[in-house]
Structure formats: C-alpha cells, structure tokens
C-alpha positions as CSV (number, residue, x, y, z in Angstrom):
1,X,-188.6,-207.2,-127.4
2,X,-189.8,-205.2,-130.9
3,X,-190.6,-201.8,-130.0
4,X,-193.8,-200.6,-131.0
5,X,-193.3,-196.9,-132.9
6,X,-196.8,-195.0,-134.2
7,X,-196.8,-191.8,-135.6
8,X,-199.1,-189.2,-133.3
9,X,-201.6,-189.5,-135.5
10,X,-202.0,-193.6,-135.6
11,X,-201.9,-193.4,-131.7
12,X,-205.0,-190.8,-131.6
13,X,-206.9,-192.9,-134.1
14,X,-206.6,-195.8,-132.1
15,X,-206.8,-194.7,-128.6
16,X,-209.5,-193.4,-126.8
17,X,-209.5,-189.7,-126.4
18,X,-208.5,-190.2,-122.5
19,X,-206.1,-192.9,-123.3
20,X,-204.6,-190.9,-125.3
21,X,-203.9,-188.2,-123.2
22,X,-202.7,-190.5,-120.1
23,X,-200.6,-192.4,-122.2
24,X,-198.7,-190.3,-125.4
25,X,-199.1,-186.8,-123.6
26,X,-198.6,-187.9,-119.9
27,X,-201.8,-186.5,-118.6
28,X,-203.5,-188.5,-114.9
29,X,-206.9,-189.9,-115.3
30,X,-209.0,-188.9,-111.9
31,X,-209.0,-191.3,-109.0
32,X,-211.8,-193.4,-108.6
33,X,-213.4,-193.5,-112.4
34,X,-211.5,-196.5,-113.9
35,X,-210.6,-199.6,-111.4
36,X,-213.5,-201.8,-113.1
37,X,-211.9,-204.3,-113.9
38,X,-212.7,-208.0,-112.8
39,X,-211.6,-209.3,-109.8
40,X,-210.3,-212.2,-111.2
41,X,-207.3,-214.0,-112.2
42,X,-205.8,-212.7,-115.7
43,X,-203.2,-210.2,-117.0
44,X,-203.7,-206.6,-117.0
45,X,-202.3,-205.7,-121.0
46,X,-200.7,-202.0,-122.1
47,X,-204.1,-200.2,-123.7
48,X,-201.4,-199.2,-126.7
49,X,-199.7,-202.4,-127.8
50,X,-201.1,-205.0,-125.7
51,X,-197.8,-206.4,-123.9
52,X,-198.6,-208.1,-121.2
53,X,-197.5,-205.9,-117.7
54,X,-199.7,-206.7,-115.0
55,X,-200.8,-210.7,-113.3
56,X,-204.1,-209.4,-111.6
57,X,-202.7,-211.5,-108.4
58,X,-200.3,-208.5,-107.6
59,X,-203.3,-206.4,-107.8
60,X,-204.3,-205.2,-104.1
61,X,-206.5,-202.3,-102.8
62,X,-204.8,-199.1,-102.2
63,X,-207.5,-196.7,-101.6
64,X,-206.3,-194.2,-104.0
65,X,-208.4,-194.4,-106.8
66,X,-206.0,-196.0,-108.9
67,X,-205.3,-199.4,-109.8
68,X,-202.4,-200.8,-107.8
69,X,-200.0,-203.1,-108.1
70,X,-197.2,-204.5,-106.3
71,X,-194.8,-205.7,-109.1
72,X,-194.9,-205.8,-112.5
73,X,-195.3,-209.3,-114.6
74,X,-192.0,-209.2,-116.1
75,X,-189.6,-205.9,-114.7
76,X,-188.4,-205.7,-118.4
77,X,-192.0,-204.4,-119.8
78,X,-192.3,-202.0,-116.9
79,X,-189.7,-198.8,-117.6
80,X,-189.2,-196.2,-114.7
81,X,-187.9,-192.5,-115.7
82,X,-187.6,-189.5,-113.0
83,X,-190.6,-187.1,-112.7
84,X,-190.7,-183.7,-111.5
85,X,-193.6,-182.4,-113.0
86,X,-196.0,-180.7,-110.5
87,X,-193.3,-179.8,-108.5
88,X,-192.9,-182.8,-107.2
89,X,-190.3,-185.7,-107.6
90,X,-191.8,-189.1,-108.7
91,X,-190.8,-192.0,-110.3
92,X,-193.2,-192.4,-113.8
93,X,-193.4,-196.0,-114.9
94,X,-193.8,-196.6,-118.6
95,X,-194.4,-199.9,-120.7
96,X,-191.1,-200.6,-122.5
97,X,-192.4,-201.8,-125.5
98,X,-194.6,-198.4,-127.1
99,X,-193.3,-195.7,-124.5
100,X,-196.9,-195.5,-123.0
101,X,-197.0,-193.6,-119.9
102,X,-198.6,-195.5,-117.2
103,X,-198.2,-194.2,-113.7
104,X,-195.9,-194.0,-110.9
105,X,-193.8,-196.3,-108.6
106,X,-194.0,-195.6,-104.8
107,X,-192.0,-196.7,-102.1
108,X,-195.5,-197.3,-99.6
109,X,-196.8,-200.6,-100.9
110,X,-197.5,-203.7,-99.4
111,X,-195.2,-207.2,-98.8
112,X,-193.5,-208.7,-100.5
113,X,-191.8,-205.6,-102.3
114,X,-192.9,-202.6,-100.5
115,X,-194.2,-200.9,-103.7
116,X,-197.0,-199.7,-105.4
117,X,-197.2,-199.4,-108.7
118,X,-200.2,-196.8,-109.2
119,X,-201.6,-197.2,-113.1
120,X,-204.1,-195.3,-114.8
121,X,-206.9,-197.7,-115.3
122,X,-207.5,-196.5,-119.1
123,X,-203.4,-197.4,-119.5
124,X,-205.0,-201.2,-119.2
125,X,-206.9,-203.9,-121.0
126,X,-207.3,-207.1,-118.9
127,X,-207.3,-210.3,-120.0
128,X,-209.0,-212.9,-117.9
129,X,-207.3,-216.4,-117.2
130,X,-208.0,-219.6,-119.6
C-alpha cells in the first residue's frame, strides 16, 4: 500500500473544516448529524485519500449516532492504536493508508464478529455499487 503523507497545510485546504478536525487532530463529530448516507450497496471511502474501508453490507444500525460497522473491507486499511483520552480506555481505528483518525472499535457489536466499528460520518465518502 503507498502511504499517503500531506503537509498540515495540504490536509486543511482540502478537507472540510470538521473533517479536518475529526480526522488530522482527532476531534468526535456529534452523534446524530452525519449518518446520511445511502442505504444502498457501495463502499464507504477514507474522506482524506479515498481508500476504500467500508462495504456498506457491514453497515447496521447502532443507535448511537454514528455510523457503524461490523468489520472493515479489508483489515489491512483499518489500523487500531490504544486510546485513553477522556479518561477513558478505547481502541481508535485509523485508515492505514493517510493516518486519518476515524473512530473506535468496540467489543458490543452484532454477529458475525461481535464488533462495532463506530466512524465519524465526515471520516467517509461513499461510493455506490456499479
């Protein structure tokens, strides 16, 4: 995979002010104002460099506010560091190709992996099928 490397000032000229923030400084959109997107069958892309992370078939309802996932589309795109910001400890989940931050892992999801990969919706583009 060919890493995708922006100065700080490339990524805020082509990001979206919110974007930005969720995804180069780690910031958390609030629930319930991005999970727009279609409900149809596609790939949910990394807003930053486009690689492809998400099939919208994984995609289920959590009623968090986030979009939710159980399993990434390939497990090498989707990085997971430690988190304990907020005094809490999380796992974050990052796409491996541009170091975008996209969310957090959790352990509560449904069959058949038993996670739930909870993204900030302006982390994603989507891509419809066809």
């Amino acid at each position: 995979m060919d890493k995708v490397v922006k100065s700080d000032a490339e990524w805020r000229a082509q990001l979206s002010e919110l974007a930005y923030k969720v995804t180069r400084k780690h910031a958390t959109e609030r629930a319930f104002t991005h999970d727009d997107f279609p409900k149809a069958r596609g790939t949910f892309r990394c807003v930053c460099c486009d690689a492809p992370l998400f099939d919208a078939a994984t995609k289920f309802d959590s009623g968090t506010g986030w979009p939710s996932f159980w399993q990434p589309l390939d497990p090498e795109m989707v990085g997971e560091q430690e988190d304990r910001t907020l005094w809490m400890r999380r796992t974050e989940v990052h796409c491996n190709r541009c170091d975008a931050h996209l969310g957090h892992v959790f352990p509560d999801g449904p069959a058949p992996t038993g996670l739930r990969y909870c993204i900030n919706g302006v982390a994603l583009t989507f891509e419809p099928e066809g």
